[in-house]
ZADO-525685 format. One line per field, with one value per residue (C-alpha): residue number from 1; residue in three letters; x, z, y. Coordinates in steps of 0.5 Angstrom, whole numbers, plus 500, padded with zeros to 3 digits. Example, Ala and Ser with C-alpha at 12.3 -4.5 7.8 and 13.67 -1.06 7.14 Angstrom:
2
n = 1	2
res = ALA	SER
x = 525	527
z = 516	514
y = 491	498
END
This chain:
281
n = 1	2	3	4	5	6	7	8	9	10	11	12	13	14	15	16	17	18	19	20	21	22	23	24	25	26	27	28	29	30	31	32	33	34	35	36	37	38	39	40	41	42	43	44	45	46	47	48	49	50	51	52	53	54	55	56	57	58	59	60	61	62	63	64	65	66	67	68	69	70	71	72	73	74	75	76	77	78	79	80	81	82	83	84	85	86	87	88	89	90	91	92	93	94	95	96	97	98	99	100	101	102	103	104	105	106	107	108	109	110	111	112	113	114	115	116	117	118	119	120	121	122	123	124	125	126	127	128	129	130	131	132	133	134	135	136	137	138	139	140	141	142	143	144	145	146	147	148	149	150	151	152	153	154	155	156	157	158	159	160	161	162	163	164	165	166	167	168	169	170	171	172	173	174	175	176	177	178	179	180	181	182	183	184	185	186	187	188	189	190	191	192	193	194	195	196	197	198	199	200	201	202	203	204	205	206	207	208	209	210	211	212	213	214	215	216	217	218	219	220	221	222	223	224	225	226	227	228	229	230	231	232	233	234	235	236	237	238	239	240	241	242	243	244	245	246	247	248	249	250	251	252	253	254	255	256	257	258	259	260	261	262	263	264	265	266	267	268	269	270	271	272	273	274	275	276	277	278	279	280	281
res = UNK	UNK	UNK	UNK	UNK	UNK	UNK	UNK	UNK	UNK	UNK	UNK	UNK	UNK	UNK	UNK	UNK	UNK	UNK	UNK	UNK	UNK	UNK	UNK	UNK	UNK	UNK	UNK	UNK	UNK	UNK	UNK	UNK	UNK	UNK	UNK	UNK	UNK	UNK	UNK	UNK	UNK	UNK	UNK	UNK	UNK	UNK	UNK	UNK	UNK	UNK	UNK	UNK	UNK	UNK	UNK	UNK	UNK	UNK	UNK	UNK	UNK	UNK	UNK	UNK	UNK	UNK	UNK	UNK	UNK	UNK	UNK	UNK	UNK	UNK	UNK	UNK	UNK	UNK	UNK	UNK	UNK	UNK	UNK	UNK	UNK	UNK	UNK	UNK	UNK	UNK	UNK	UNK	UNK	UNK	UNK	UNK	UNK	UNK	UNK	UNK	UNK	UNK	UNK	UNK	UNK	UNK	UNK	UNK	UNK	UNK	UNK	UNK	UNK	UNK	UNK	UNK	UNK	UNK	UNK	UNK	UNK	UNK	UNK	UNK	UNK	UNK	UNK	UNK	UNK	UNK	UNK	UNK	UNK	UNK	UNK	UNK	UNK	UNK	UNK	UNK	UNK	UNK	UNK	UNK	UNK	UNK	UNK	UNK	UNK	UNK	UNK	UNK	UNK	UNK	UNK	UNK	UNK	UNK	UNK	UNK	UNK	UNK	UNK	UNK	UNK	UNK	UNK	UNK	UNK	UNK	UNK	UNK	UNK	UNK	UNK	UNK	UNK	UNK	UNK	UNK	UNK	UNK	UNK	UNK	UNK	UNK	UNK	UNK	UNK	UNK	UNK	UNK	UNK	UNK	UNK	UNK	UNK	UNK	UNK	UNK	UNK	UNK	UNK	UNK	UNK	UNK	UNK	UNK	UNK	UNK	UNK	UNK	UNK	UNK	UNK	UNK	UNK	UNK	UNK	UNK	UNK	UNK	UNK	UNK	UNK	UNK	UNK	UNK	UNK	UNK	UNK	UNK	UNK	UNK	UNK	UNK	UNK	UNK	UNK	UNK	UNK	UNK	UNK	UNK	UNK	UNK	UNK	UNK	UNK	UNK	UNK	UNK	UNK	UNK	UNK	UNK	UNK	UNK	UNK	UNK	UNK	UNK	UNK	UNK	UNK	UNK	UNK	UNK	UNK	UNK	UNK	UNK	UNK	UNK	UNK	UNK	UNK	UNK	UNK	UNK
x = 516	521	524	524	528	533	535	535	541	545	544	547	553	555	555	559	564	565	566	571	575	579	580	584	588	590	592	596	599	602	604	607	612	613	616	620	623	624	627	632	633	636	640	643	645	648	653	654	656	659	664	665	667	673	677	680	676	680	686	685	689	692	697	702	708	713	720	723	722	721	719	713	711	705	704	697	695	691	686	680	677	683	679	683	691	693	698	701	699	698	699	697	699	695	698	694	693	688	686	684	688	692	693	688	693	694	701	702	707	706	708	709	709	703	707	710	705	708	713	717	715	721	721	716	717	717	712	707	700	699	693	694	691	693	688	690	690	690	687	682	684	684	680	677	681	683	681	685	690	692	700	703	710	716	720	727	731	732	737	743	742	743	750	749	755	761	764	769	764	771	779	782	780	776	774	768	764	757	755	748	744	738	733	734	732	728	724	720	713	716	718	726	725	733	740	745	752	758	765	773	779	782	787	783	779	774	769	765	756	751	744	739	732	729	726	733	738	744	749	754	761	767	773	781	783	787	782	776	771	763	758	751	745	738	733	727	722	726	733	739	740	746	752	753	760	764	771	773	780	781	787	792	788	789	794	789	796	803	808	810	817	821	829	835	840	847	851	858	860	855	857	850	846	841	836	829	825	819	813	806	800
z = 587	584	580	586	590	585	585	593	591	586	591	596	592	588	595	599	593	594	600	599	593	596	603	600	595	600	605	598	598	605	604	598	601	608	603	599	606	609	603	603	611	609	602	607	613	608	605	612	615	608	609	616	613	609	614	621	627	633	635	640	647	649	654	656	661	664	662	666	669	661	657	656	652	648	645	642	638	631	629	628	622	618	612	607	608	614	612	619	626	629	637	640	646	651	657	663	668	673	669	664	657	658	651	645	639	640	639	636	633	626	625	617	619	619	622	628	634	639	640	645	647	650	652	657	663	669	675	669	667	660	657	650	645	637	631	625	617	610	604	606	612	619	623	629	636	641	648	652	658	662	666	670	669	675	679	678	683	682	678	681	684	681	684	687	690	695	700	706	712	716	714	721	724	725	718	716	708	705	699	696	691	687	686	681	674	675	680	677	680	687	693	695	702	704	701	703	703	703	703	703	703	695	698	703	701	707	707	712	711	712	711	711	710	702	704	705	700	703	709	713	713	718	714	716	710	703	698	698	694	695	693	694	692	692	696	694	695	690	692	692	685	681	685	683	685	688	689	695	695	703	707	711	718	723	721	722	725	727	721	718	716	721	720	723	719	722	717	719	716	720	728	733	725	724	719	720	715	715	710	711	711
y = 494	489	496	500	494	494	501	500	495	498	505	502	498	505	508	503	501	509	510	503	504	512	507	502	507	509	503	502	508	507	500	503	508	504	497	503	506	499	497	503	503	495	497	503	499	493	499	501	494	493	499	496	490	493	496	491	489	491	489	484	482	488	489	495	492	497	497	502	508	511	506	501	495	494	488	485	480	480	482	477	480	483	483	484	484	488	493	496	497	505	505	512	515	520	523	523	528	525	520	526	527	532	534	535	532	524	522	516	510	507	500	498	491	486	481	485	485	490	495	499	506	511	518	517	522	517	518	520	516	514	512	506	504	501	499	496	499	497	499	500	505	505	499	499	501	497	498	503	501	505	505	509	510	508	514	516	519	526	529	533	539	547	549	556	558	556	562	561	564	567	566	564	557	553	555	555	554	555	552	554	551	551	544	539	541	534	531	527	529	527	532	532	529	531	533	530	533	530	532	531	534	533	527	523	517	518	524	528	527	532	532	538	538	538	545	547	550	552	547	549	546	545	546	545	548	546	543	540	536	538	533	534	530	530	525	522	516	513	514	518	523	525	528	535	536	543	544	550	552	555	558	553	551	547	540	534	530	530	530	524	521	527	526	531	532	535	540	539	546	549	548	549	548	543	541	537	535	532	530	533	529
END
């Protein structure tokens, strides 16, 4: 009885330590490669975070004022981890259209100057939105970006218009002329509203005004014959452009005014004969 009791325990022992010994290999054997991918998950973020860690943090403070029509101010604040020492500064431009990039490559402005914190941005076509933004570089390369600002440029006046053509309408008085043209070359994203004409005769100071609407290329002058100055200019919501100017030589019309500084001269040899002079207007 005691020897069969004794085979019963060790029976069971041998099968339970079988049965135990596979499981805790294998719980082993997981933990092993769990602890091997954590260990290797923290030494690759510690790269990572070291690799971040060269190059600068973002710029800080940006601010982007408009100058004129055509030019911007960027100006910032440095970085709060420069991480080394800052080499320069690229600001990067996009042009914008709808508040979308217009053009796939970025243009941007280097700046090799630690020190320097803002920059002048020129060449902008005005009534245009563009989008900025700056990093800082050093050895190691280029940092992190700043937030983007966007600006939208001031308007200009239109440039002068395209002259076309000056022609006599009729050669007897009153005299008439038309002068055609073509819209300015520039108009800077704005409609023309109105063209306003003005024009004199060479000598005078005071000048005739007309004004044709911005749909319309071509007016109709009233002339008193000799020369004339014509300046024509465009119109829009920021002002009055550039004179374009035309000359127009007509045949003599009707005088303005009486003569002026009229003086009679008697010539004795001549009996019945006398000479008016006088001077023109």
């Amino acid at each position: 009885m005691r020897h069969t009791v004794t085979v019963a325990l060790t029976t069971t022992t041998t099968t339970t330590a079988r049965t135990i010994i596979p499981a805790v290999c294998t719980i082993i054997h997981y933990c092993f490669f769990f602890i091997v991918i954590v260990f290797a998950q923290l030494i690759d973020a510690g790269s990572s975070r070291q690799k971040i860690q060269k190059v600068p943090s973002a710029p800080r403070d940006m601010e982007v004022m408009l100058v004129n029509a055509s030019a911007v101010k960027v100006s910032w604040e440095k970085p709060l981890y420069a991480n080394g020492d800052i080499i320069g500064y690229y600001v990067y431009k996009d042009r914008l259209l709808n508040g979308e990039p217009i053009n796939d490559k970025l243009q941007r402005a280097i700046i090799y100057d630690q020190h320097k914190t803002h920059t002048l941005i020129t060449n902008l076509e005005p009534n245009t939105e563009y989008s900025f933004r700056v990093n800082a570089f050093n050895r190691h390369g280029d940092g992190e970006f700043s937030a983007s600002k966007k600006i939208l440029t001031g308007g200009l006046p239109p440039s002068e218009p395209q002259t076309h053509s000056v022609n006599l309408l009729n050669d007897e008085a009153p005299l008439r002329a038309r002068v055609d043209w073509k819209p300015p070359k520039f108009t800077y994203n704005l409609p023309i509203n109105k063209y306003i004409i003005w024009y004199k005769p060479f000598e005078h100071i005071d000048a005739r005004k007309v004004e044709v609407p911005g749909t319309q290329n071509f007016a109709i002058l009233d002339v008193m014959g000799r020369l004339y100055e014509i300046n024509i200019a465009a119109e829009n919501d920021d002002g009055i452009g550039v004179n374009a100017t035309e000359w127009l030589t007509t045949p003599v019309g009707v005088p303005e005014a009486e003569p002026l500084n009229v003086r009679y001269e008697i010539n004795a040899d001549q009996v019945g004969e006398i000479c008016v002079l006088l001077t023109r207007r």
